[in-house]
Rosetta silent file (secondary structure, phi, psi, omega in degrees, C-alpha in Angstrom):
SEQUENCE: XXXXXXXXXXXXXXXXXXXXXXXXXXXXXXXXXXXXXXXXXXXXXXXXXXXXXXXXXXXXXXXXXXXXXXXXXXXXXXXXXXXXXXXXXXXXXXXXXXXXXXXXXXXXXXXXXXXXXXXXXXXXXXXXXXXXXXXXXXXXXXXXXXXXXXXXXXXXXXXXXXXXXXXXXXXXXXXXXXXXXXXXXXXXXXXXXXXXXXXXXXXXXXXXXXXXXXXXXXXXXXXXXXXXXXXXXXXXXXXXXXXXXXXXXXXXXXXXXXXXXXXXXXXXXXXXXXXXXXXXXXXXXXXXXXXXXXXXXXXXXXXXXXXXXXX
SCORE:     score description
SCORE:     0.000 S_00000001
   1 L     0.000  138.379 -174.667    0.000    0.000    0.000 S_00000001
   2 L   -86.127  139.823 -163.627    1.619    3.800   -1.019 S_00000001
   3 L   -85.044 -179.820 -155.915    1.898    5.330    2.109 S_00000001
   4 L  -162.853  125.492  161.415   -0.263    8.261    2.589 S_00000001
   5 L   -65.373    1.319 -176.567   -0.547   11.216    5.488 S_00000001
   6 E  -100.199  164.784  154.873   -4.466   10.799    5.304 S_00000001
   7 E  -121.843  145.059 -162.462   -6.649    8.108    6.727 S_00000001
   8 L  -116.494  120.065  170.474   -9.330    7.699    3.820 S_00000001
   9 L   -99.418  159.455 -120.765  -12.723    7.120    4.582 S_00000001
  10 L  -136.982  151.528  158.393  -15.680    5.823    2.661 S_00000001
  11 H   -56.479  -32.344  177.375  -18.943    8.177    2.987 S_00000001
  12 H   -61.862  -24.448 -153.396  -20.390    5.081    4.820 S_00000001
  13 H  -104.371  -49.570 -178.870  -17.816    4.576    7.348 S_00000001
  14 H   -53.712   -0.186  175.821  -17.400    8.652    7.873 S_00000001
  15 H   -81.059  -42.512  177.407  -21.263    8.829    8.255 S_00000001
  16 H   -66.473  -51.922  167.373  -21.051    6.567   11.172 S_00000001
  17 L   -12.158  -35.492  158.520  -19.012    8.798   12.797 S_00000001
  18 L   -18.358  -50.000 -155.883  -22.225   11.443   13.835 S_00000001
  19 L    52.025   18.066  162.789  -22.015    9.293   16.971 S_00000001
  20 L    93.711   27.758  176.731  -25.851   10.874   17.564 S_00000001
  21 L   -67.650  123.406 -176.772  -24.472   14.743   16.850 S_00000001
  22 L   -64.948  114.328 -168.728  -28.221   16.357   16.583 S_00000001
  23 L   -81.207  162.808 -164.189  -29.076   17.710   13.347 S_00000001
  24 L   176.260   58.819  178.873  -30.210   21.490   13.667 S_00000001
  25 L  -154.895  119.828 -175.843  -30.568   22.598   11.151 S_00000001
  26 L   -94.556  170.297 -173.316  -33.949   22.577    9.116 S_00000001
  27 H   -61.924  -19.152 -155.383  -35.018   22.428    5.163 S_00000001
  28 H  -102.560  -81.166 -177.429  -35.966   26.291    5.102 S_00000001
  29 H   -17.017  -41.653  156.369  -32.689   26.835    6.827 S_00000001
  30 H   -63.954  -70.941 -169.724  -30.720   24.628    3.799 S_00000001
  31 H   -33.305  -26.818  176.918  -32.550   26.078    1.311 S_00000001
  32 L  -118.177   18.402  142.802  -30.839   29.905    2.252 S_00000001
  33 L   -90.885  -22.736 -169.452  -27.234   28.119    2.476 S_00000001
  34 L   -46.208  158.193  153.324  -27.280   26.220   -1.018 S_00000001
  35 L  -110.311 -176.248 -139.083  -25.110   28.162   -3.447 S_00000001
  36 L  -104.211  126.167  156.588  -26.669   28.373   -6.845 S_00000001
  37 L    93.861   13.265 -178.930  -27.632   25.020   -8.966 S_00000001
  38 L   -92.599  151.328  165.458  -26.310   22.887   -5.392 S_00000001
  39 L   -99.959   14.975  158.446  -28.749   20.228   -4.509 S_00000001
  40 L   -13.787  101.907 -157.577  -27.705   19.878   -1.099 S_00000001
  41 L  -115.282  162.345 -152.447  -30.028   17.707    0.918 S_00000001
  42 H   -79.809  -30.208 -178.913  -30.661   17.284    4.684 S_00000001
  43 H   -61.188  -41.392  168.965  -29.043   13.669    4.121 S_00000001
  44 H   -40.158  -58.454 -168.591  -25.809   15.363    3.254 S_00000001
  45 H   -82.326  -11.000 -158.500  -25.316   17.404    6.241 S_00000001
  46 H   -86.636  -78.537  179.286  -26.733   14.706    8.209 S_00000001
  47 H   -65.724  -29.809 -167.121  -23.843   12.257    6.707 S_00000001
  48 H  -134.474  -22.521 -165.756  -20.848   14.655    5.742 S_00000001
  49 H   -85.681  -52.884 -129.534  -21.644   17.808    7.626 S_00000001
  50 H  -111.240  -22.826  168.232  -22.465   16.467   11.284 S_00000001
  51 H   -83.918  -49.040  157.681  -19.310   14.387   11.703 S_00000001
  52 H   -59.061  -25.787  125.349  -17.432   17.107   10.461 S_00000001
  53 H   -13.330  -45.646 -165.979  -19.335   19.541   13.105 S_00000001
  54 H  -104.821  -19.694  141.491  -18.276   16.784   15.766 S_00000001
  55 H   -61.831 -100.942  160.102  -14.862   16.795   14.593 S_00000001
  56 L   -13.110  -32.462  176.796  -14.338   20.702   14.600 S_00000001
  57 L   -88.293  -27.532  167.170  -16.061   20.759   18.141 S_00000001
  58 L   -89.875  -23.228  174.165  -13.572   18.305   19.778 S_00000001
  59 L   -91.978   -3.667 -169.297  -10.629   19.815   18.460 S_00000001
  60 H   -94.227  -39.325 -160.342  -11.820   23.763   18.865 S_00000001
  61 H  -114.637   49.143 -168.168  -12.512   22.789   22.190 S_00000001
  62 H  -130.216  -57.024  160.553   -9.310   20.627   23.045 S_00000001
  63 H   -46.241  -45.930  166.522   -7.141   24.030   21.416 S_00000001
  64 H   -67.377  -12.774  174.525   -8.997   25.896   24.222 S_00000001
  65 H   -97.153  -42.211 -154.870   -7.864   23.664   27.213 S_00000001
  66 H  -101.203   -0.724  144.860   -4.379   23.633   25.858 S_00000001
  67 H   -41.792  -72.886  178.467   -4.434   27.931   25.485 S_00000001
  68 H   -18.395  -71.562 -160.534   -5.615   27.699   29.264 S_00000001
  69 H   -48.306  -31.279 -164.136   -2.557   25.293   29.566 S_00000001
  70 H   -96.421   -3.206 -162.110   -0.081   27.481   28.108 S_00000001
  71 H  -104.096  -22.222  175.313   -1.193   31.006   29.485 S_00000001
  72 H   -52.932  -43.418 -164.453   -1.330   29.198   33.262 S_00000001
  73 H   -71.243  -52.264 -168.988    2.352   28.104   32.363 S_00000001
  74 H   -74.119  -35.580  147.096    3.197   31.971   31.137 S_00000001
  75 L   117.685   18.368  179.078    1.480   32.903   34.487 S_00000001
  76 L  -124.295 -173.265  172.726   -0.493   35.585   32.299 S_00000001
  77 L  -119.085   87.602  144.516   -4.236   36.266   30.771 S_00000001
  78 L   -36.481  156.261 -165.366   -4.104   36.821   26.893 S_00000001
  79 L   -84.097  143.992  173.117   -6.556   38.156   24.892 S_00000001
  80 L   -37.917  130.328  176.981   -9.200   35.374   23.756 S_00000001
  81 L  -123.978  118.501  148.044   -8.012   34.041   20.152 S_00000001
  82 L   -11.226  146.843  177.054  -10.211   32.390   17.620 S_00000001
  83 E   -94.566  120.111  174.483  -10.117   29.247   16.514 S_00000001
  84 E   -98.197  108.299 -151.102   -9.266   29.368   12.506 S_00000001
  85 E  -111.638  173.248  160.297  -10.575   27.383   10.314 S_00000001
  86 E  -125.397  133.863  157.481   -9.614   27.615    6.384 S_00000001
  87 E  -106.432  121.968 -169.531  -11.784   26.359    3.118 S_00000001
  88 E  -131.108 -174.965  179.978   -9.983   26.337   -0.073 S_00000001
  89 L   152.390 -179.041 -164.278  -11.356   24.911   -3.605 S_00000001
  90 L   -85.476  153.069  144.889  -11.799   25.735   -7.421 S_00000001
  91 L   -53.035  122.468  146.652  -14.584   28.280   -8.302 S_00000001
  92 L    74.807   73.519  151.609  -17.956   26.878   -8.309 S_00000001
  93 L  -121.972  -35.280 -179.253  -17.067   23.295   -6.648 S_00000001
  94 L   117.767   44.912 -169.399  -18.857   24.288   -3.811 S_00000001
  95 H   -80.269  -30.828 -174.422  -16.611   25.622   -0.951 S_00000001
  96 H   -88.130    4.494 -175.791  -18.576   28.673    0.002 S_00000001
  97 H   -85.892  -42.282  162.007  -21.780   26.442    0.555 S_00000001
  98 H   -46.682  -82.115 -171.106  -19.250   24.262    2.854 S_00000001
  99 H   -26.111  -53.662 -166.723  -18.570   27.256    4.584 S_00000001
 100 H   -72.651  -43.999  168.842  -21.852   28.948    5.262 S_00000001
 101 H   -45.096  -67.015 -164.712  -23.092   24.915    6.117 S_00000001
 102 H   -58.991  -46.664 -170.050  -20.260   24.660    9.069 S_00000001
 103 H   -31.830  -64.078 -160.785  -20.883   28.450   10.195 S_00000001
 104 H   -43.719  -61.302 -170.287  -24.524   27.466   10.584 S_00000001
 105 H   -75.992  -18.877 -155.509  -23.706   24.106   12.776 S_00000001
 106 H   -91.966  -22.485  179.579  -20.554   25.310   14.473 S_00000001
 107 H   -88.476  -30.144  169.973  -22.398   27.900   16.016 S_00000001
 108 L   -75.800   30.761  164.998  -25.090   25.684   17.679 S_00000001
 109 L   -84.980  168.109  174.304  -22.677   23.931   19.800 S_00000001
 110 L  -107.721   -4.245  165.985  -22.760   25.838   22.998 S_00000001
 111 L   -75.582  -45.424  162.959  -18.862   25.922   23.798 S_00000001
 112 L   -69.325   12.784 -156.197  -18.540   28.153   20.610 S_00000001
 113 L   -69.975   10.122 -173.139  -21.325   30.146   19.689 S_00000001
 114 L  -115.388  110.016 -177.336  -20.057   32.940   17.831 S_00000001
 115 E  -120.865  140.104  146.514  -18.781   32.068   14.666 S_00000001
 116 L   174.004  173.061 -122.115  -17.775   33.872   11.490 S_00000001
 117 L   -94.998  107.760 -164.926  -17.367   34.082    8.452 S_00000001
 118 E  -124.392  125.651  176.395  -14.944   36.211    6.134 S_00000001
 119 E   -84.432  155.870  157.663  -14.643   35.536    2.198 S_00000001
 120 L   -52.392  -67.702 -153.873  -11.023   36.261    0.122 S_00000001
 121 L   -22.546  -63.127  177.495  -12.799   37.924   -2.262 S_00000001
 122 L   -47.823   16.708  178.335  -12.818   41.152    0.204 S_00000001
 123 L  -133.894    8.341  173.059   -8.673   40.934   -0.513 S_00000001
 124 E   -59.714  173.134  146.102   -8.578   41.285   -4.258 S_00000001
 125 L   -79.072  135.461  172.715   -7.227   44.372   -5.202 S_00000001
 126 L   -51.939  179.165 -148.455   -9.671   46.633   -6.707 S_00000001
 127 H   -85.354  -22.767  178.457  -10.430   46.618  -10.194 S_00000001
 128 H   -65.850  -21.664  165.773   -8.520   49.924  -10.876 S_00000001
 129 H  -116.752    8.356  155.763   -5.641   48.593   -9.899 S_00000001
 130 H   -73.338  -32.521 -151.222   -6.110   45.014  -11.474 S_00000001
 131 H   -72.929  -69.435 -172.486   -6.889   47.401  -14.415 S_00000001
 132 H   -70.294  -13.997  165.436   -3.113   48.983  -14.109 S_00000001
 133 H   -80.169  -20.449  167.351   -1.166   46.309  -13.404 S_00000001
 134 L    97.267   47.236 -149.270   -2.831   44.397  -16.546 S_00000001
 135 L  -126.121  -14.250  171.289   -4.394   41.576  -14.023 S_00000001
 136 H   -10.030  -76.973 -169.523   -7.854   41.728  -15.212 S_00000001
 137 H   -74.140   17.371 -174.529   -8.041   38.363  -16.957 S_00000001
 138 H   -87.144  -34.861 -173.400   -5.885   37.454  -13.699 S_00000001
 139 L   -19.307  109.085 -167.353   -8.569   37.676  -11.416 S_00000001
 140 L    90.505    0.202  151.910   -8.756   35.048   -8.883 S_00000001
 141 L  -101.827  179.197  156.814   -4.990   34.207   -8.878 S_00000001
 142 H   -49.017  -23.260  179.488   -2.426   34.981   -6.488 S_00000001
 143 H   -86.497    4.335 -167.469   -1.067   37.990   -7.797 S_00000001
 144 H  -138.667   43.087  142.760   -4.161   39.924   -7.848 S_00000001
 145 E  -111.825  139.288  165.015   -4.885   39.440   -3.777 S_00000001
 146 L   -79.130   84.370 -141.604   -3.339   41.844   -1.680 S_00000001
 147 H   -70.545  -53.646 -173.228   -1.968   38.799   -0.177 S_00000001
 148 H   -39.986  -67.218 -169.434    0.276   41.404    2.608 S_00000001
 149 H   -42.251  -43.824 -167.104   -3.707   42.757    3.886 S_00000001
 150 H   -60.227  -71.479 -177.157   -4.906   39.402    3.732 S_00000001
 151 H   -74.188   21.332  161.555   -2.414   38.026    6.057 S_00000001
 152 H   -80.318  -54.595 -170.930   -2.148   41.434    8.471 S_00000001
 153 H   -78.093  -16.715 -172.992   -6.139   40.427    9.183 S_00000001
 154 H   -84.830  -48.525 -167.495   -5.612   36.570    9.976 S_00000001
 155 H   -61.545  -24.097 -178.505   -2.559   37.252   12.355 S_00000001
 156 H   -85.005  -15.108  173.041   -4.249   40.595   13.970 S_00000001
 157 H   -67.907  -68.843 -177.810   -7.223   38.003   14.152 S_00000001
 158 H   -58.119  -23.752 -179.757   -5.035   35.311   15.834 S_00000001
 159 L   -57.686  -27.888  170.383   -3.302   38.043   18.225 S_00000001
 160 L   104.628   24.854 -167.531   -6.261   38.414   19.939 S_00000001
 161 L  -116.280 -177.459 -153.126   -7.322   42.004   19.139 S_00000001
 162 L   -51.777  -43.483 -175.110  -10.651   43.512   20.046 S_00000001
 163 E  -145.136  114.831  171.233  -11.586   44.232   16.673 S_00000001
 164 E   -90.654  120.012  171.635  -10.208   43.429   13.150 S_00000001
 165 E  -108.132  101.169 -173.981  -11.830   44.965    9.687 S_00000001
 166 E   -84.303  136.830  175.364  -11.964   43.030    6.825 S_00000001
 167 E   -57.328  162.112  172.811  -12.644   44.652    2.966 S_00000001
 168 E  -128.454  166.428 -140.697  -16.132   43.509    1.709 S_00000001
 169 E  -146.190   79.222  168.880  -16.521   41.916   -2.173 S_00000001
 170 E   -88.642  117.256 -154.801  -19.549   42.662   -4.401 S_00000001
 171 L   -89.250  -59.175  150.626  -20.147   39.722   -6.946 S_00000001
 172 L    12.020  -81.170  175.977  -22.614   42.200   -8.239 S_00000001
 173 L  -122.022   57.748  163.838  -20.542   44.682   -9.235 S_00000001
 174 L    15.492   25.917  178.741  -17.198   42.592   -9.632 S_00000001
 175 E  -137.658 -166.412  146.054  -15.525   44.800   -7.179 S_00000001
 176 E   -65.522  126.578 -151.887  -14.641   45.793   -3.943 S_00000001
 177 E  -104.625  136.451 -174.898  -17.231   48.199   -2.238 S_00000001
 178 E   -72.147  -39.572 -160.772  -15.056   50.970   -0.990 S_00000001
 179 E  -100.088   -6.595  142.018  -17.704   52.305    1.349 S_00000001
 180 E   -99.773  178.213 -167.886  -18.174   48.763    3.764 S_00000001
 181 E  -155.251  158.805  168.273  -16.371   46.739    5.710 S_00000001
 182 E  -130.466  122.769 -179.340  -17.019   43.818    7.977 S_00000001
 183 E   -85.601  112.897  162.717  -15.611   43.962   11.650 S_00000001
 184 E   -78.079  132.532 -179.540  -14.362   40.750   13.550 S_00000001
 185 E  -125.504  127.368  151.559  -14.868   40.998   17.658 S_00000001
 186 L    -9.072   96.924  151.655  -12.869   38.013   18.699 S_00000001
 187 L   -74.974 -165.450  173.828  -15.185   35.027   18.234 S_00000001
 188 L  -100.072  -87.572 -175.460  -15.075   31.767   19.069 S_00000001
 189 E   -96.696  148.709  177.031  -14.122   30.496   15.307 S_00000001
 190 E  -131.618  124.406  157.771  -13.245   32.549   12.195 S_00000001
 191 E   -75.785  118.746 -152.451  -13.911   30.887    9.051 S_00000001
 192 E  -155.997  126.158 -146.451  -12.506   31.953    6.641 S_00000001
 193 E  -117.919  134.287  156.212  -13.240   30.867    2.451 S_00000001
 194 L   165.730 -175.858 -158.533  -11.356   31.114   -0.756 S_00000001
 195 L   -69.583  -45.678 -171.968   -9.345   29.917   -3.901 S_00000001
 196 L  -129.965   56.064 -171.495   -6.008   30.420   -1.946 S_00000001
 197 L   -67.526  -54.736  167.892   -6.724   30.020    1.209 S_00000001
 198 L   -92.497   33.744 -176.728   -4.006   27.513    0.982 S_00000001
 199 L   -85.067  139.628  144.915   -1.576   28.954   -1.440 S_00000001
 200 L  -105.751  177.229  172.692    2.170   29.546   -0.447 S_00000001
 201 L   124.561  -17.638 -157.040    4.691   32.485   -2.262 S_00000001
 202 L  -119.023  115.300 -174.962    4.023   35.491   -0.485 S_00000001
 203 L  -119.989  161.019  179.993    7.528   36.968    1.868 S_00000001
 204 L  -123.410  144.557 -167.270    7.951   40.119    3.262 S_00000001
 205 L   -66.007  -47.699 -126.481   11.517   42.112    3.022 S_00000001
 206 L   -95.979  -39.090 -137.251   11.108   42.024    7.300 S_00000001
 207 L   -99.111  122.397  160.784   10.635   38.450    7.209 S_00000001
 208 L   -83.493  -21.934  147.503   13.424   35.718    6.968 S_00000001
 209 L   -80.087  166.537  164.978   11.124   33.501    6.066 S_00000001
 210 L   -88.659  118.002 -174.365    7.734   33.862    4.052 S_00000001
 211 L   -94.111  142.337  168.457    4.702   33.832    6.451 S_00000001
 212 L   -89.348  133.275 -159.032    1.193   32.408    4.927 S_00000001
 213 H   -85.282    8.138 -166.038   -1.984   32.773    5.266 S_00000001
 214 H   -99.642   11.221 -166.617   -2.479   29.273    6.227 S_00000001
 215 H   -71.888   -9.465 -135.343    0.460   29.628    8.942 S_00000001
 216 H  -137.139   24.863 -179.407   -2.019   31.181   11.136 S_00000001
 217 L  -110.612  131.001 -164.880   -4.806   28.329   10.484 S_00000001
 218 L   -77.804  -51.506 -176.108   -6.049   25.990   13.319 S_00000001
 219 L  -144.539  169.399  173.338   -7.719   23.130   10.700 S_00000001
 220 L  -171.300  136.593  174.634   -8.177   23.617    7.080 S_00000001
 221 E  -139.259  128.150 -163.164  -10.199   22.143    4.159 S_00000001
 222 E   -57.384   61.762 -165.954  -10.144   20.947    0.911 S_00000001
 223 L   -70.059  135.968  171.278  -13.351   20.588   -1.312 S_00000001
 224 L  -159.249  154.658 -151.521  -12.337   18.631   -4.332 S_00000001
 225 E  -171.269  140.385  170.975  -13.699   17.170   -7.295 S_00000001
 226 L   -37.400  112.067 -154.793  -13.023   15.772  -10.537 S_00000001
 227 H   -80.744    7.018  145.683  -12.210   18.975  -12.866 S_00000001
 228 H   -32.221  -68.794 -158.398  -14.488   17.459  -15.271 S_00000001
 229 H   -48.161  -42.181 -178.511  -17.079   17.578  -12.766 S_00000001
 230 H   -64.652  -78.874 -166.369  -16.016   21.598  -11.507 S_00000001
 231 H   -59.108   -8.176  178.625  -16.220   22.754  -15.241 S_00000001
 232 H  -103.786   -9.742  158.286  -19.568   21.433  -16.319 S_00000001
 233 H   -70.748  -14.212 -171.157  -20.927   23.147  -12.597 S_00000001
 234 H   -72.097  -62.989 -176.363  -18.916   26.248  -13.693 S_00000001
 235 H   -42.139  -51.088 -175.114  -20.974   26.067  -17.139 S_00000001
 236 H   -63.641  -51.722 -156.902  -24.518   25.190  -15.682 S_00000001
 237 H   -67.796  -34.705  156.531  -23.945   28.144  -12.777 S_00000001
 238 H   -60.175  -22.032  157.950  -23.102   30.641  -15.758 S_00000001
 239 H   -80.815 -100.176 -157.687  -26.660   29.642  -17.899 S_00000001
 240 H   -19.598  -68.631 -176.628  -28.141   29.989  -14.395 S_00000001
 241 H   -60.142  -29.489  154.668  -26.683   33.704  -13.809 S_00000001
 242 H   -26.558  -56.412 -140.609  -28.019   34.816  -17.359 S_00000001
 243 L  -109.540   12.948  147.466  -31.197   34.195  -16.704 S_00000001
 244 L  -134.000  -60.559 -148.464  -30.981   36.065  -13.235 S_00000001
 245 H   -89.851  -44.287  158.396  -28.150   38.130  -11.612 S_00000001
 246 H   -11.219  -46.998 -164.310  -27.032   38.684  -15.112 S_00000001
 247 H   -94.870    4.756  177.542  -30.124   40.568  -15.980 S_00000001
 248 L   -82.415  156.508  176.201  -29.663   43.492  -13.395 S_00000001
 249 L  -101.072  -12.065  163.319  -28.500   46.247  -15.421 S_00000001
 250 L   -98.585   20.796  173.777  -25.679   47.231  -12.539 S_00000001
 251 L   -56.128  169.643  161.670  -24.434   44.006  -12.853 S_00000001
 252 L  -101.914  -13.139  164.164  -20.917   44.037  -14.369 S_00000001
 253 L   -95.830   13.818  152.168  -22.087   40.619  -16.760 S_00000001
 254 H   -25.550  -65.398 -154.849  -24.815   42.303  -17.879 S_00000001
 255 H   -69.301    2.452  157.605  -23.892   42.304  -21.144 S_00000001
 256 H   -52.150  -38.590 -142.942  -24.448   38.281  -20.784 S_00000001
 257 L   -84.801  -49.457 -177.256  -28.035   38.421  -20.258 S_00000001
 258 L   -85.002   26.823  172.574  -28.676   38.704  -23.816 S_00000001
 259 L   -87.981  140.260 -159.159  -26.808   35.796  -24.796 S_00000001
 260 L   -88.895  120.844  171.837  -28.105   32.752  -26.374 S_00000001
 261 L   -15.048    6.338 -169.992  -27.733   29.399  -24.516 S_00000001
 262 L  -134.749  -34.319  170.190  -25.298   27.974  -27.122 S_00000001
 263 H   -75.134  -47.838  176.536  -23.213   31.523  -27.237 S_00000001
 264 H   -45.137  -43.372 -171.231  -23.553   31.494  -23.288 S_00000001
 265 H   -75.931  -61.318  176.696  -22.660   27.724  -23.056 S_00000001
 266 H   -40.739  -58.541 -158.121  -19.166   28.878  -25.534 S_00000001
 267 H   -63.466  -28.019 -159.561  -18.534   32.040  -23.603 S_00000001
 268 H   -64.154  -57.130 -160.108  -18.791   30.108  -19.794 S_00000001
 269 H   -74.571  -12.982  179.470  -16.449   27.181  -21.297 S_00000001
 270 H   -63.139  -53.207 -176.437  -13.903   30.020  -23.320 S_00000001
 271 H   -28.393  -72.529 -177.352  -13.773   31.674  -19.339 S_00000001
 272 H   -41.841  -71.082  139.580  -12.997   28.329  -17.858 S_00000001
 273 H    -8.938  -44.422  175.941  -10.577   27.660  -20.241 S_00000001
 274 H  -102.550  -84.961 -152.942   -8.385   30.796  -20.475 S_00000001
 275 L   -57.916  -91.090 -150.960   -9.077   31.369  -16.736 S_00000001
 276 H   -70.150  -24.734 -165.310  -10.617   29.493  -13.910 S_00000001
 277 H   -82.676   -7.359  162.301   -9.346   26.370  -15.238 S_00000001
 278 H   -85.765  -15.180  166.451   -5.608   27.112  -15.499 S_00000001
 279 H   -82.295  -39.464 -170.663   -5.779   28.785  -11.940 S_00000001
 280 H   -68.063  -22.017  162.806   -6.922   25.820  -10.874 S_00000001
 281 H   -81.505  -17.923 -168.636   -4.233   23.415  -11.977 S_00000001
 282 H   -95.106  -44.976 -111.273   -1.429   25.979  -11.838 S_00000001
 283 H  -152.101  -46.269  178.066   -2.432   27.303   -8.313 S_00000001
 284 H   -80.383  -58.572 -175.076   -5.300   25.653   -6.625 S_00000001
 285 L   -69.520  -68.036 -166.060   -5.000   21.889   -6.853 S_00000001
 286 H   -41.253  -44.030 -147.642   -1.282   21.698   -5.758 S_00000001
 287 H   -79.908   12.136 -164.555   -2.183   23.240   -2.075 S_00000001
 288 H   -65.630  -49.919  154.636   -4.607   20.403   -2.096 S_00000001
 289 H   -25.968  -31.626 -164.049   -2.122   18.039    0.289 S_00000001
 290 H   -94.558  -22.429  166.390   -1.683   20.790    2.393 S_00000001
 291 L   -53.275  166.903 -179.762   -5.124   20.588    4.096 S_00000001
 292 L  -102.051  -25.106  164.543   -5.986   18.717    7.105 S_00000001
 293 E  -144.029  133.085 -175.278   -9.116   17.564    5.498 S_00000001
 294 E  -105.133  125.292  160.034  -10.322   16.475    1.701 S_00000001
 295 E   -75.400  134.538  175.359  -13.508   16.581    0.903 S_00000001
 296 E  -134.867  105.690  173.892  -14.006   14.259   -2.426 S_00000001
 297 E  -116.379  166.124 -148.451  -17.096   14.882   -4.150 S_00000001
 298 L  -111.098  161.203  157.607  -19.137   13.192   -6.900 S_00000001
 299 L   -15.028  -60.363 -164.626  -21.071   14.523   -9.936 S_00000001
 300 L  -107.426   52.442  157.862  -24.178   15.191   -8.321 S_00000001
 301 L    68.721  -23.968 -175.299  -22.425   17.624   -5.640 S_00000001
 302 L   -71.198  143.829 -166.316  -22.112   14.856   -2.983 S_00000001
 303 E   -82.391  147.301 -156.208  -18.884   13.980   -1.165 S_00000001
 304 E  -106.159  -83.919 -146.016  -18.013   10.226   -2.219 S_00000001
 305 E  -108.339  158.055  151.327  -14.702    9.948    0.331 S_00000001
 306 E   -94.009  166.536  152.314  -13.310   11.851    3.410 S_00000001
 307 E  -156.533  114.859 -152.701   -9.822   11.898    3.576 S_00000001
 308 E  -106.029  134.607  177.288   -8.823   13.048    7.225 S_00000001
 309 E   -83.343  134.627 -157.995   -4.932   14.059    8.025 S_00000001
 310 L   -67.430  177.437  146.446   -3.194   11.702   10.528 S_00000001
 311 L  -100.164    0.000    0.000   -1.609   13.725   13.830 S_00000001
């Protein structure tokens, strides 16, 4: 057998795992986590959610006994620090639905209840300066996060301070909205979703080393899927956004909306092609190993395998 840092589970045998973790979470309650064209069913989180929930709850609150342990030993009282969790994946495999799903359960445990949630997206650079550096069609790689901001907010996040302010990300209007922000008050968990969550490359002149954003991550996980499987969900969720978000006139893909399923179906797979699908092999996929947990999902959005990292 090739050896392997995972232990690789079956959906059946990680499904037993629940051990009788209470689902709590209802159908009206899935229904405003799905991300657009997921089928996500109560059986899912029930099977792949609720073990992972029960997982994340013994180790968030095992990392909280041994802070205690170490600030008794330093003889001092530190400021509370979040528990950090990381989500990485391809565009439109279904990582922010994972996200918004754990937020949802991780906060009804009662040793945690304050959980949340921060996207990359809020760490692009705006478009004006994607514009001048010539990063447009870049969008969604590493060079065109302000990867320094991004990892200034996880570490002032792990540091313990009162309040942290994270950029906000309108999918809308394909940009950064200058005039909000979202504020972190030391939670219990910070989740925190995107393409390169789990990317390395980014050093600082101060630094002898290069610090990461995943340096400063507690657990971290891996949604993955055949990139068959990613690019025909890419395709369907682009025909889907035509025939709605498309069709706002401040959209920035407005000029989509009047496209004909067969030009729409070209332009999604040209994107994919030139784009999402070369970040994802150049950029995405390698950091896959570096998670603590792989997600392996099937066609029809459902995770097939676990694959859990030994300690």
């Amino acid at each position: 057998m090739p050896l392997s840092p995972y232990i690789d589970l079956t959906r059946e045998e990680w499904s037993r795992l629940r051990n009788s973790t209470p689902l709590t979470l209802t159908e009206d309650d899935l229904a405003q986590l799905r991300g657009i064209n997921e089928q996500i069913s109560l059986g899912e989180v029930e099977e792949i959610f609720l073990p992972l929930s029960r997982l994340l709850n013994l180790y968030v609150d095992a990392t909280q006994k041994l802070h205690k342990a170490t600030h008794t030993f330093l003889g001092n009282s530190t400021a509370k620090v979040p528990y950090v969790i990381g989500v990485g994946g391809s565009v439109a495999v279904g990582k922010s639905t994972t996200a918004r799903i754990l937020q949802a359960l991780l906060a009804r445990w009662p040793n945690h209840p304050k959980v949340d949630l921060i996207t990359t997206d809020g760490f692009l650079f705006p478009n004006a300066v994607l514009e001048a550096r010539g990063l447009m069609k870049r969008k969604g790689f590493p060079e065109s996060y302000d990867r320094r901001r991004l990892v200034k907010f996880v570490a002032d996040v792990k540091s313990g301070e009162p309040e942290v302010v994270a950029p906000i990300y309108s999918h809308l209007a394909y940009d950064i909205l200058t005039d909000q922000t979202i504020t972190v008050r030391q939670p219990d968990i910070v989740i925190l979703e995107g393409l390169n969550v789990l990317q390395t490359g980014v050093g600082s002149a101060e630094h002898d080393a290069p610090i990461f954003v995943s340096d400063y991550f507690d657990f971290s996980i891996y949604v993955d899927a055949d990139e068959e499987h990613v690019k025909h969900w890419y395709v369907e969720r682009f025909l889907t956004l035509r025939r709605t978000a498309f069709r706002d006139p401040a959209s920035y893909f407005h000029r989509y909306a009047g496209l004909s399923d067969e030009e729409a179906r070209a332009t999604a797979l040209r994107i994919w092609n030139e784009i999402n699908g070369v970040n994802l092999r150049e950029n995405i996929l390698p950091t896959r190993t570096r998670a603590h947990l792989i997600l392996e999902k099937g066609l029809d959005h459902s995770v097939r395998n676990v694959k859990l990292r030994k300690l």
